[in-house]
Steps between C-alpha positions, in 0.01 A plus 500: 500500500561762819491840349823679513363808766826597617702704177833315334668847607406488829602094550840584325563810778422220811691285324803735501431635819532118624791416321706790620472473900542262756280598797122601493301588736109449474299734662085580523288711607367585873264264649558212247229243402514209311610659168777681654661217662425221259661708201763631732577143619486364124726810372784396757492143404529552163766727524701234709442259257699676278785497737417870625502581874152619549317577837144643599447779697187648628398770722291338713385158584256287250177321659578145632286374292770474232732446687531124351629634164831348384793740633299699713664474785781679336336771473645821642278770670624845567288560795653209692837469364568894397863463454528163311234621264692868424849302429320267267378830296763684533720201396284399215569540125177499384148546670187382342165674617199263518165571547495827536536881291657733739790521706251649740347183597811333600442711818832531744665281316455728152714741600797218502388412133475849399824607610720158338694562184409160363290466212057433604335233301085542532313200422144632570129478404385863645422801326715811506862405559803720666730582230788436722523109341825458260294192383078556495261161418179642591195336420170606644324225259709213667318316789732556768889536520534136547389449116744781417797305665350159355559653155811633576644162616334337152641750259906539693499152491197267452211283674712245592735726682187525729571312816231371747613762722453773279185359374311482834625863593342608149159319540440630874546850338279490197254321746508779745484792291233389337269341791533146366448582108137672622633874383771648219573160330237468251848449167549149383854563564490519912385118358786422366739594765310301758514228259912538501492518883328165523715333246775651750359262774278773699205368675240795478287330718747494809609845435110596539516303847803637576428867470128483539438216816762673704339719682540521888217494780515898485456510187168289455341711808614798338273406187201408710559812673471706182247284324247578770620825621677723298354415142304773393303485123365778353255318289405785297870613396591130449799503692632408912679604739725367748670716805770349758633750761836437606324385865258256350813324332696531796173314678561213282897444530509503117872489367634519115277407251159448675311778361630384148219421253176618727448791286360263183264363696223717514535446055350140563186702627261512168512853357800601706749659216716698740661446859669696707737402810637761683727368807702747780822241572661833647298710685410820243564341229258299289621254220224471227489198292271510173340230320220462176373295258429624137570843381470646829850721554684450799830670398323848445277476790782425676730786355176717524458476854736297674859596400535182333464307163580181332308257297096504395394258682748494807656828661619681798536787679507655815353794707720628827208645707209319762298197347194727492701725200617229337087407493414851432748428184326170432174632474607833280652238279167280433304825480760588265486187242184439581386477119813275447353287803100457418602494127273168367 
């Protein structure tokens, strides 16, 4: 029996949200990964299988590597199509927020959001929420959004209203935000909803193939590259290191999506309980990606000394200085959980 996460009050309030428009828009944050699109993607669907006029819109592009995902070439994103995207909010009776807590992280495209009259559904799995939501379901102990919007879907309407479309969005999601089941999906329930998806007709195995044997030539020289190179393991603090300056990715052509996933693997070192990936796309300005295993806290290492946050095992930040501060920040940062680190 899936546990009811999601509160009858909050269920009823989507319901009536749903019931009393016609167009949504679906938006996520900045940057979006598998989670973002997948629940975004699943969201719209749904909503037009009620007879709703729904459309995604995102504020940049996704990484090609999901680009298979049912209705994803429908997507809309505001960097390439500025003015399509703004009518589409502007025009919309409804927005639902995925995957993300702030307005802020939206980017460009926020202010657009911020400024519409219409009412902001958040769907969302990350600590802290705006206030600015007229309908909040926000549920740090969820996997990923992609459950959230799963259990949405089962409790508006029900499992079978669950379409194969829908289903394989949903699965790539969960999947992705939680490195193939390997981190934050240790509840029977997670289970249960995979179980639904394959009774939908979802082939977990392709989707694996799919997202994970996609890669491009850049992309496997790229991982060589840092493998050899740029790993660094501090064997004593138990954690890595990875650095990519905005020339050395240049050097290697790489495009959208081909740095995705190199920061967790430095954790299938023995002993390695932290990594660390810090990567200048723009020049003087240094994206940090954050992974664990255990107890170790990325979200307040990250909010500690990155400007960032997010979940224990799996945050962000960022640091808009040289690579060699953003390392200078790195290494204040072990020194500073360093009894959280070498803890037995």
């Amino acid at each position: 029996m899936l546990e009811w996460l999601i509160p009858q009050k909050q269920i009823e309030a989507l319901r009536a949200v749903i019931g009393a428009n016609e167009k949504f828009v679906v938006v996520a944050h900045k940057n979006p990964d598998g989670d973002a699109v997948g629940s975004s993607v699943a969201m719209m669907l749904f909503l037009r299988s009620l007879g709703k006029v729904a459309h995604v819109v995102l504020p940049n592009s996704f990484p090609d590597f999901l680009s298979w995902l049912p209705a994803a070439d429908e997507i809309v994103v505001y960097d390439s199509d500025c003015e399509r995207a703004g009518r589409l909010i502007t025009e919309a009776d409804a927005i639902f927020c995925l995957d993300f807590n702030s307005i802020s992280r939206l980017g460009e495209m926020g202010e657009l959001v911020a400024l519409s009259s219409s009412p902001k559904i958040l769907i969302d799995h990350h600590l802290s929420p705006d206030d600015c939501f007229a309908v909040s379901v926000s549920l740090p102990a969820a996997c990923s959004t992609s459950e959230l919007v799963f259990r949405v879907i089962y409790r508006i309407s029900s499992a079978q209203a669950l379409s194969l479309s829908m289903a394989q969005a949903i699965y790539t999601g969960m999947m992705t935000d939680t490195g193939s089941f390997a981190y934050a999906s240790n509840r029977k329930d997670i289970y249960l909803i995979v179980a639904e998806l394959i009774a939908a007709g979802i082939d977990k195995d392709l989707i694996y193939r799919k997202v994970f044997y996609n890669y491009s030539t850049s992309r496997l020289r790229l991982m060589g590259y840092v493998l050899y190179k740029k790993l660094k393991i501090f064997h004593r603090m138990n954690c890595a290191l990875i650095t990519l300056t905005h020339d050395e990715l240049m050097r290697f052509n790489v495009s959208k999506g081909d740095t995705e996933g190199l920061v967790n693997m430095p954790l299938q070192r023995k002993g390695v309980r932290f990594s660390c990936f810090l990567r200048e796309e723009v020049p003087g300005k240094i994206n940090v990606s954050l992974r664990s295993v255990g107890e170790f806290p990325c979200n307040t290492l990250a909010a500690d000394f990155f400007n960032g946050g997010g979940h224990k095992n799996a945050s962000g930040g960022e640091v808009h200085d040289t690579m060699e501060v953003a390392v200078d920040k790195f290494m204040k940062a072990i020194n500073a959980y360093k009894k959280e680190l070498t803890v037995e």
